[in-house]
N, C-alpha and C positions, 0 to 999 in steps of 0.2 A: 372352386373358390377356396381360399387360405381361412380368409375371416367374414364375418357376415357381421358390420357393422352401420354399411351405406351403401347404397344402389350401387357405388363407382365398386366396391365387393365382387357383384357381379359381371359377370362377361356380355352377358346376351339377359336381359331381364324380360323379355316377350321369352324367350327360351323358357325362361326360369317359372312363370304363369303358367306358360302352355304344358311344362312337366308338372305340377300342380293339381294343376287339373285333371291329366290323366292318371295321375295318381291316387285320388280320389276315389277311382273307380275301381281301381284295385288296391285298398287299403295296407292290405298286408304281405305283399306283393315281395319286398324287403325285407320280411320279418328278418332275414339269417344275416342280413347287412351288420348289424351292427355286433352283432354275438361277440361278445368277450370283449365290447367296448364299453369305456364308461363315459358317462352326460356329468360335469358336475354343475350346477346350480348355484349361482350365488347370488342372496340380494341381501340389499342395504336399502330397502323399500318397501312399503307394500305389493301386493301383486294377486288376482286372483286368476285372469286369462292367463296372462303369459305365465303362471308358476304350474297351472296344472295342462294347458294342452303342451308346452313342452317337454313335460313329462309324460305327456302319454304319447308324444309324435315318437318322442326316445325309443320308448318301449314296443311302439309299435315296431320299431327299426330289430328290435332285439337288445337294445340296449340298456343298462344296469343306468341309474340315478343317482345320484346323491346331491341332497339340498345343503343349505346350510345361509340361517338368518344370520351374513355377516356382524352386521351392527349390532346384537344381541346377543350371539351364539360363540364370539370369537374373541382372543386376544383384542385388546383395540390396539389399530393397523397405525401404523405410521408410512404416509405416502410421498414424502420429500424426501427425495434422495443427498445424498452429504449431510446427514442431519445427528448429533450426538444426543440419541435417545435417554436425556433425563429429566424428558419430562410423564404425562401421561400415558405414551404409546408405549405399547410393547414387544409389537412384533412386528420388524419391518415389510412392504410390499415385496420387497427382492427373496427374503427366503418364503413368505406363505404362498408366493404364487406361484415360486419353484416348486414346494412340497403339493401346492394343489394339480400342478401339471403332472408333477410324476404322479398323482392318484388317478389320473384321469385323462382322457383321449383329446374330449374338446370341453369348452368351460362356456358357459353362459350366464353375465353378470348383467345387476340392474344396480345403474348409481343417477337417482335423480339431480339436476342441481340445487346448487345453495338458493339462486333468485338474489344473491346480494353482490356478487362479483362477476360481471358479464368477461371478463377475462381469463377468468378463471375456468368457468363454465364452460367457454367454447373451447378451450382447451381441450378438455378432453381427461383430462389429467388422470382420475381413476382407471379408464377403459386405458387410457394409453397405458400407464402403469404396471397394470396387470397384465399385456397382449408381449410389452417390454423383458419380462422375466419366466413368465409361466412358460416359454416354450410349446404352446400345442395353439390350435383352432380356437378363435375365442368369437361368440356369437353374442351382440347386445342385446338384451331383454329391455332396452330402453337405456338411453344413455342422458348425457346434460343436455343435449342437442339433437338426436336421432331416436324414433323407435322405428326399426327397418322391418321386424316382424309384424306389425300392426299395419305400415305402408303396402307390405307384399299380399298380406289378407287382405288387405282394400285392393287391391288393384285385381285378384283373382275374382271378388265380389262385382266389382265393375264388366270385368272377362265377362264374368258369367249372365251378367243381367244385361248384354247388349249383343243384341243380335241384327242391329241395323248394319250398312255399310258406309254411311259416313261417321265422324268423329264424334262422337259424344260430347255436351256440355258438360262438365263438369264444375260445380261451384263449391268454394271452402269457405265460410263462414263464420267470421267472429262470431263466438255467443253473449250473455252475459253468465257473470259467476259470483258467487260469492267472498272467493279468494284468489288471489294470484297464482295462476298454473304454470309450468313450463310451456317452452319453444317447442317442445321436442315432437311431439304427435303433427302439429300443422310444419315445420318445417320438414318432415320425413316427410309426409304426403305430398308438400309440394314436389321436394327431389323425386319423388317416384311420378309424379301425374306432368312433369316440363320433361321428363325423358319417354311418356308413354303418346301413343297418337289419340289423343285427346285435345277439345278447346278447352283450355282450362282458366280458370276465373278465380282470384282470391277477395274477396268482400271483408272490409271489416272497417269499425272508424277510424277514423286521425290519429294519431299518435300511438296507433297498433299496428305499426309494420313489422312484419319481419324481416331477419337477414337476407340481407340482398342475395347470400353465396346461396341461398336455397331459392328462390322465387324469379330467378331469369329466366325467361319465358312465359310468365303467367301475366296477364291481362290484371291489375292492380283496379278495384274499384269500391271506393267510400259511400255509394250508394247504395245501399243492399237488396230492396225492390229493383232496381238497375238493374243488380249481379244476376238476380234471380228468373230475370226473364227469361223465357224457354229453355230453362235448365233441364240435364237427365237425368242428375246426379246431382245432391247436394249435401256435401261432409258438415255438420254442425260440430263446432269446437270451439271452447273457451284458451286464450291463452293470454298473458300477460306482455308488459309490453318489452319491447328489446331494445330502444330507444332509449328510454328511460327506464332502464335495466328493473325486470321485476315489480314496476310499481301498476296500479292499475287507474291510467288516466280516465276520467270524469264523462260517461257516455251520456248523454241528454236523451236520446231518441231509443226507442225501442228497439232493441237489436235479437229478441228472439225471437225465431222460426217457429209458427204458427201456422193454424189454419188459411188466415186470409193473404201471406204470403206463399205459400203452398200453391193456389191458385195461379200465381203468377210463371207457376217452372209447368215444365212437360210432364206435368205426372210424374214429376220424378222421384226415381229413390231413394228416399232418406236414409240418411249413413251417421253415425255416430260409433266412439270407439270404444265407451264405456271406460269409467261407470257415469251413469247421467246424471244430475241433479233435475228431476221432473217437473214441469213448469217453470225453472227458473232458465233453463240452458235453453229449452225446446221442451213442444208441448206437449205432455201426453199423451193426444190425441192423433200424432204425429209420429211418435216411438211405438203407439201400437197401429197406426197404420196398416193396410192391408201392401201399400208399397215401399213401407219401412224396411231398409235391410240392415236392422242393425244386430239383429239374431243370426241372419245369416255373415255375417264380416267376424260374430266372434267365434260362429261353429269353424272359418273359415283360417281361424288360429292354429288351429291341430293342422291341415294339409301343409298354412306356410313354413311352420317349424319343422315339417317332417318333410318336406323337400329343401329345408336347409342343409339337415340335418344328414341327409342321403346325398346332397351334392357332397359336402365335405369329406363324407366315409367312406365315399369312392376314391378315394386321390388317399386316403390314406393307407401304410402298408399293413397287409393284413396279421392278422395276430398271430404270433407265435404257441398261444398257450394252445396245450392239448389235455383235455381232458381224461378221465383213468382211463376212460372207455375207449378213448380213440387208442392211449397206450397199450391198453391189454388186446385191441387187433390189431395194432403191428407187431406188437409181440408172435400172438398167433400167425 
């Protein structure tokens, strides 16, 4: 793969699980992959999973890091192009993502969206920006629209907890929240679970659909005891609506996952992507679960960065630097 932004990134994503997994088992198996490459890091968010197991998939590879809190840390960015900079910004997207590329091999950025312009949002506008100038590899840590690294660790999670031969249920879950979330975590999941051989099932109320471009394929149902019937697998997630861009339409009925709908799936195992809000999303009682995996979905962050991360650094040409030591034995 070039970039690793959406499932379509990928060639073969049963491929991409199934080296995953076997990678797992020999952790460090790559260490000399990455030697004398650099990871840069960029966010313009917060980030607790995706900022440190990408950092450690990096290194595990042999790879050198560098972070850096855009929105805090930098120049403020100016990202419209033909734009006569005299206002606020300082430093356009065309030279910092050139100076970031030539620092570094591949670049992995986090740009949430606004929630106030759905056109804007789906665009892409940041990730394309930076993918547009930087020149190298660019990996989402989460974009307006897509987290493809939390998709690929769910879907390895899934791998790993079914050992039947027919298709798993799979159910996703509106929650409730106390504020307006992004698209971005249930639209990744659905793109990864309508291309994976799973039944898959989206639950949530009226006037919380998602975009149609991610959810062909999935069984749509506004019942949620309905959805939940002999489920395997059940992703709980809050997101706001896309409809009526950003706002959070008025739920009457109880829509968090609980003990006594619990009862109504196969034992299944509960998924969430973190971080939770306890009793208000899902219940306590359920996140500690002995069939919860939501411990194992985030240990499961490190494997999917670090088979991104080794797909990429294969395809790329390897490094010219040499070290003194290699110099002084050609010398010798």
């Amino acid at each position: 793969m070039k970039h690793f932004t959406t499932i379509y990134d990928v060639v073969d994503p049963n491929s991409l699980i199934e080296d995953a997994i076997q990678l797992k088992k020999t952790p460090y198996a790559y260490s000399d992959l990455g030697k004398n490459k650099t990871l840069g890091l960029i966010f313009l968010n917060p980030s607790l999973r995706t900022r440190l197991s990408t950092q450690k998939a990096a290194r595990m590879l042999g790879m050198e890091v560098m972070l850096m809190n855009l929105d805090k840390e930098s120049w403020a960015i100016e990202w419209n192009d033909n734009m006569i900079m005299n206002g606020n910004t300082v430093e356009h997207i065309k030279d910092a993502a050139a100076v970031l590329g030539s620092y570094c091999d591949i670049i992995g950025m986090r740009a949430f969206p606004s929630l106030t312009n759905q056109k804007l949002d789906y665009s892409e506008k940041l990730l394309v920006q930076l993918m547009k100038y930087c020149n190298v590899p660019v990996i989402s840590l989460e974009s307006a629209t897509l987290h493809p690294l939390q998709s690929l660790a769910d879907a390895i999670t899934i791998k790993e907890n079914w050992k039947q031969k027919h298709k798993p249920k799979v159910v996703l879950t509106w929650a409730p929240h106390i504020k307006a979330l992004p698209q971005a975590v249930p639209n990744s999941f659905a793109e990864w679970m309508t291309k994976l051989d799973v039944d898959f099932t989206i639950a949530h109320p009226e006037g919380y659909e998602l975009c149609e471009d991610y959810t062909k394929g999935a069984t749509i149902e506004h019942n949620q005891e309905e959805a939940l019937k002999n489920a395997d697998f059940v992703y709980v997630k809050n997101w706001s609506s896309y409809t009526n861009y950003g706002t959070m339409p008025e739920v009457k009925e109880n829509w968090m996952m609980d003990m006594s709908k619990y009862l109504l799936t196969n034992k299944a195992g509960i998924m969430h992507c973190l971080p939770v809000r306890r009793d208000v999303e899902l219940s306590s009682k359920l996140i500690d679960h002995p069939h919860s995996l939501i411990q194992h979905q985030a240990s499961n962050r490190v494997v999917a960065a670090q088979v991104v991360l080794k797909n990429i650094l294969s395809k790329l040409p390897a490094s010219e630097y040499k070290s003194i030591e290699q110099l002084e034995l050609e010398e010798a």
